[in-house]
N, C-alpha and C positions, 0 to 999 in steps of 0.2 A: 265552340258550338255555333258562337254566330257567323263563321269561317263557311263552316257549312252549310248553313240555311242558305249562305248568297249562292252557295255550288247548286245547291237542290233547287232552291226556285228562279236560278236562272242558267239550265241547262242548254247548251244550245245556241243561246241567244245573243245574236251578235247586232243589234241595233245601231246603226249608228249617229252622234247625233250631230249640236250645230257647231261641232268645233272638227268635226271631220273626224271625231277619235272612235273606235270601238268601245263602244257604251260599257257592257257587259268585261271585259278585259280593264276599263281605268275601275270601274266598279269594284269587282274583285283586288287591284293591285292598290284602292285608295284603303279598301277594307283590312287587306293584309298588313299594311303600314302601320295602321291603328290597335289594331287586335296584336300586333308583335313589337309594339312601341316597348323601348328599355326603360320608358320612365311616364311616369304618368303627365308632365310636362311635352313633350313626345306625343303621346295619346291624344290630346286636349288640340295641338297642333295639328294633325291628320284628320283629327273630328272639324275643328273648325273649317280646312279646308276642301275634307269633303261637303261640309254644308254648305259652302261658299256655290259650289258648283252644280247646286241642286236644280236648279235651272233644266242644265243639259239632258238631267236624267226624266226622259218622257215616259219612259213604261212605267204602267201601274204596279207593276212586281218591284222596280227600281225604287217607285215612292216607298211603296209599303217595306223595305229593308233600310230606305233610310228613318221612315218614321220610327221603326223599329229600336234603330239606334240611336235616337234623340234621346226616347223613351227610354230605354235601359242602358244608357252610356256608362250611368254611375257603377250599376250593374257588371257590366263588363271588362268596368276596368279595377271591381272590388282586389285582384290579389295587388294594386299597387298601396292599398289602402292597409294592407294585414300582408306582412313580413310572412314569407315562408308560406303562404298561402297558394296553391299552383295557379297553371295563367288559365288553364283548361278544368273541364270537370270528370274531365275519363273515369276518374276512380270512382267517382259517387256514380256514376252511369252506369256503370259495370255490376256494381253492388247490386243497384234494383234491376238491372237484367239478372241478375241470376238469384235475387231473391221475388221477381215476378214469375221465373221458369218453376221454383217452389213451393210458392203461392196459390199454382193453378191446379196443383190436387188438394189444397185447402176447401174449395167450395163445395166441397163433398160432402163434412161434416154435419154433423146434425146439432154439436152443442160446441157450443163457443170453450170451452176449458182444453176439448180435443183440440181443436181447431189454431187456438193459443198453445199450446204444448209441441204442438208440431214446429209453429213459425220459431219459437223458442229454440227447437234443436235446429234449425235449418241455420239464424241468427249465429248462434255458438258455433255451428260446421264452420261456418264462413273465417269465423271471430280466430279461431283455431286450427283448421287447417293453412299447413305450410303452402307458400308458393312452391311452383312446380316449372313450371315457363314464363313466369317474368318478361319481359324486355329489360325491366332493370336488373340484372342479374345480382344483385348485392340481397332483392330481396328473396331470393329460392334458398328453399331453406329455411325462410322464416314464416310465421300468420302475421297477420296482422297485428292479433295485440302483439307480439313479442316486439315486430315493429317498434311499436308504440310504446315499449320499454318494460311488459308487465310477464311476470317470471311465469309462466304456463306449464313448467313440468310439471308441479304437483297437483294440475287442477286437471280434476274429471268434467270434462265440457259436456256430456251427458248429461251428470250429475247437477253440473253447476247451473245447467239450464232450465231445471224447473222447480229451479229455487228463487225464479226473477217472476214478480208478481203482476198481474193483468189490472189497468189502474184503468178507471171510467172515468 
């Protein structure tokens, strides 16, 4: 994700500065170092020496991505910290995109218990339906929880969805 933000807010933008380099190009290639580091050893190495060179970087877009990443380093480098944890967050990204597409005939209701029931079934579609096109092909075929190892033939996901209670 922070891969990105460097692409989106610095579209274009080829500055150069006092070492004769293309601002925006060592930018992007010090950032991809760091973000694809194999060890967090590695990561801590590409951070320092992107900070090292903060200097050159003059645009205020350039500050504001490395402030960025002072600030949430730790952040960014959480999957070396939790085994098995991915380097990106696609999946959980994906999730609230398609449970905000959901969501947006929620604000119609008039009483919070509809309202609740709905996101309930939307939740359990997601929890239960199988992949269908994947990129990783191992998971088509499967939902999520089975993923997650939990037996879903005999469970009515209808059912099972407005048996989970609305807590204040």
């Amino acid at each position: 994700m922070y891969l990105l933000n460097v692409e989106i807010l610095l579209p274009g933008e080829f500055l150069e500065n006092p070492l004769g380099q293309n601002t925006l190009a060592l930018l992007r290639r010090m950032a991809y170092e760091l973000l694809f580091a194999d060890d967090l050893s590695r990561a801590i190495d590409a951070f320092k020496k992107l900070d090292s060179l903060r200097e050159i970087f003059i645009s205020q877009k350039h500050r504001m991505i490395l402030r960025t990443l002072r600030r949430h380093f730790k952040a960014i480098c959480t999957h070396f910290y939790h085994p098995g944890l991915p380097r990106d967050t696609n999946i959980v990204e994906n999730i609230i995109r398609q449970l905000n597409r959901k969501l947006k005939g929620i604000g119609g209701f008039q009483k919070t218990d509809t309202a609740w029931n709905i996101l309930k079934m939307a939740i359990m579609y997601y929890r239960f339906k199988e992949f269908t096109d994947s990129k990783t092909k191992e998971r088509n075929g499967h939902s999520p929880l089975s993923l997650a190892g939990v037996n879903t033939q005999n469970i009515n996901w209808l059912k099972f969805s407005q048996g989970l209670k609305l807590h204040h």
